[in-house]
N, C-alpha and C positions, 0 to 999 in steps of 0.2 A: 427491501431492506435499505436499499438508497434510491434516493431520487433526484437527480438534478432537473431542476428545469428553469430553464432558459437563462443561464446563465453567462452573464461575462464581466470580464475582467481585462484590465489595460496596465501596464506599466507605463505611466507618462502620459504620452502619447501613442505607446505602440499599444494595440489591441494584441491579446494573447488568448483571449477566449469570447467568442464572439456567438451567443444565444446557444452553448450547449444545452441538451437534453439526452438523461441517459438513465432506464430505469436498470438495476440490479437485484434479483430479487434474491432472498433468504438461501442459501448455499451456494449461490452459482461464481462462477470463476469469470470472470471478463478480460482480457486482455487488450492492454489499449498499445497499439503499435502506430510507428510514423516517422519520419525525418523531425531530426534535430530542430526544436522551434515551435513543432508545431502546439506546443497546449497541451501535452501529457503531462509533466509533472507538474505543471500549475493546475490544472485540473486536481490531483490527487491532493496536493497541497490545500484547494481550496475545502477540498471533503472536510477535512479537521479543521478548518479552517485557521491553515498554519498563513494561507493569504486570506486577505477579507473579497470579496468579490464585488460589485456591482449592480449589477442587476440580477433576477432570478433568485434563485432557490434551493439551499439542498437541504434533505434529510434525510435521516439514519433510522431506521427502527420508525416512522413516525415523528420523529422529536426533531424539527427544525432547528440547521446546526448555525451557531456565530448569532441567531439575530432571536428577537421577540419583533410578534407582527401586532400590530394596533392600527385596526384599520387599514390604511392602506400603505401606510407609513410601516416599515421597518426598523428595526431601533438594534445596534450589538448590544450585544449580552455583556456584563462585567467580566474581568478576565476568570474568576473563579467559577462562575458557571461554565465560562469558556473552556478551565480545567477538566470541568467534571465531564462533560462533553465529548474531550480531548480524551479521557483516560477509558473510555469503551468504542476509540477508535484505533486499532493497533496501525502503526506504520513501522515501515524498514527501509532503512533507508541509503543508498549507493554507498556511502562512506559508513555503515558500519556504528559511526557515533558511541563509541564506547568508550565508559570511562575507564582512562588510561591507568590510573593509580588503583582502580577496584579489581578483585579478582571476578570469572563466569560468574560466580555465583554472586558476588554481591552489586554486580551488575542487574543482575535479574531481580534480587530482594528491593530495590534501593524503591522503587514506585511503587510495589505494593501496600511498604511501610508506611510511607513518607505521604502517597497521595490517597489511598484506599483505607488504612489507618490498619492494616493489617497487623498479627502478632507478628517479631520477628521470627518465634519457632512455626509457626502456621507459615509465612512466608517460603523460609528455608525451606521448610517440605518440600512446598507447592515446585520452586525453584530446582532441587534436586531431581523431582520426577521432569520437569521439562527439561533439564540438562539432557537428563537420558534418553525422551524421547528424541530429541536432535540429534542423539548420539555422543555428546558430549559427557556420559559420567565421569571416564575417568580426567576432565579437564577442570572441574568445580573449582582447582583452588588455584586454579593457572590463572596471569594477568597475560591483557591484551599482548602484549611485545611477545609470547612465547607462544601464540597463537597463527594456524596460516589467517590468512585472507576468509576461508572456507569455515575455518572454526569461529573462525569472529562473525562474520554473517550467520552462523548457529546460535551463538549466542545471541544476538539481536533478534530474532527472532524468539526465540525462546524469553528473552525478555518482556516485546508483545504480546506476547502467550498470558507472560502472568499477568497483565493486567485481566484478562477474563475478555478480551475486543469480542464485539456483538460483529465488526468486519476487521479485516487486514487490508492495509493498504502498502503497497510494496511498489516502489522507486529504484528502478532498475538495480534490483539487486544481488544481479550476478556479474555488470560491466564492471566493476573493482577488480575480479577477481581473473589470477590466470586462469587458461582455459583448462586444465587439468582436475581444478577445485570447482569449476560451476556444475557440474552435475551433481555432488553430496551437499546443494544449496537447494538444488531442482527437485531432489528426492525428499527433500524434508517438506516441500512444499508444494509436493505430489500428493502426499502423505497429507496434509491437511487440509487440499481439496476433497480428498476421498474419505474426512473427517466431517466433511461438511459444514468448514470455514467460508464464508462470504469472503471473497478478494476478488481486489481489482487492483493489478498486474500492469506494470509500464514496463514493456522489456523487449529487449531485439532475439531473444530468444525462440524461434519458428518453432522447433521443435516443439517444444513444450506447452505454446502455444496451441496449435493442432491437437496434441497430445491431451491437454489437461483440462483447456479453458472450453466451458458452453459456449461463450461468444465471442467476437473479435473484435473492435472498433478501431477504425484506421482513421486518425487523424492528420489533419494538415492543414493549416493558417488559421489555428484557432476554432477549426469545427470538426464535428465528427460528419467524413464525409461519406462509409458508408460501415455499418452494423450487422454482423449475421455470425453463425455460425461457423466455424474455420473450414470448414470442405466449402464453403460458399465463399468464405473472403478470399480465403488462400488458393482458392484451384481456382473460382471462376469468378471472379473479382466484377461488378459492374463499373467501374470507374478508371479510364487509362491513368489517371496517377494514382489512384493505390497499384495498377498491375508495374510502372514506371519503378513505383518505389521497393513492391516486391520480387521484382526480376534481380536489382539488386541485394535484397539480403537475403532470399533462400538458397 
């Protein structure tokens, strides 16, 4: 369902992603963990390609994302195919991103409408039944400021939902939150692995990690340094700085 290959990316002069390769297939959960720096959220960022990258390659479903290849030349896409692109790849993102003056619900209607050309009554619907699945019915006509931490990361999520994403891509999104609300952020998106949402996960979350995700990738200075399974990364790690780095967050 995604495919990086061989990918990097520099800000300036610093390199920040340096020949990644990571395939994802169709329902699996990947959790990409690692110190501060290393090329998780630029990674996920480049997936939509909210950064443009470098070298290499990614794609979604088949359909090469940000560029058209001619030859040997790549060429970016206009930003409206970059739209269309953008709108069957869900992201969530640490801050929540909601708009302040809309209430749940018309936070979640506003893409459907606007970018998918949906009805607003077909919208709402769609919108009302993802509230609820998040748990959020009785918040529909709440705006953000009366919301915790926990309900606005519901709503955002629930947002991505309506767009229809072929994946999710999620940006650490439960360090916003006090620790009392990350667990009804973790259960709704327990609940959508076991729905058979494709996601790929940047989160210092262990638990849930182990718990939910098929795979682990532990990154550090721009590379995935090593890829398995979480009883493989997390118990018995091949690499002294992933063990380094996991002695301290488990």
């Amino acid at each position: 369902m995604i495919v990086v290959d061989r990918v990097s990316k520099s800000f300036g002069k610093l390199p920040v992603l340096r020949d990644v390769s990571l395939a994802v297939s169709p329902g699996e959960v990947i959790s990409l963990i690692g110190p501060s720096g290393s090329g998780k959220s630029t990674l996920l960022r480049c997936v939509n390609h909210l950064e443009r990258i470098e070298s290499g390659s990614i794609a979604v479903d088949g359909e090469l994302i940000g560029y058209r290849r001619v030859g040997n030349h790549a060429y970016e896409l206009p930003e409206k195919l970059i739209a269309r692109q953008r709108a069957r790849i869900g992201m969530v993102f640490q801050n929540f991103n909601l708009f302040g003056h809309k209430t749940a619900l018309e936070n979640v209607v506003e893409a459907p409408i606007h970018v998918l050309g949906v009805s607003r009554r077909e919208a709402e619907e769609r919108a009302s039944q993802l509230l609820a699945r998040v748990g959020l019915a009785d918040k529909m006509h709440s705006y953000p400021r009366m919301l915790s931490g926990g309900q606005q990361q519901r709503v955002a999520i629930a947002r991505a939902l309506a767009m229809q994403p072929k994946v999710i891509l999620f940006d650490e999104p439960t360090s916003a939150l006090d620790p009392e609300l990350v667990g009804e952020v973790l259960d709704v998106m327990r609940a959508l692995a076991s729905d058979g949402m494709t996601m790929m996960v940047v989160t210092h979350e262990m638990s849930f990690a182990r718990e939910v995700c098929h795979r682990i990738a532990f990154m550090e200075g721009g590379r995935i340094v090593e890829c398995g399974k979480p009883a493989e990364v997390l118990d018995n790690p091949a690499f002294e700085r992933t063990r380094a780095f996991l002695s301290r967050v488990q």
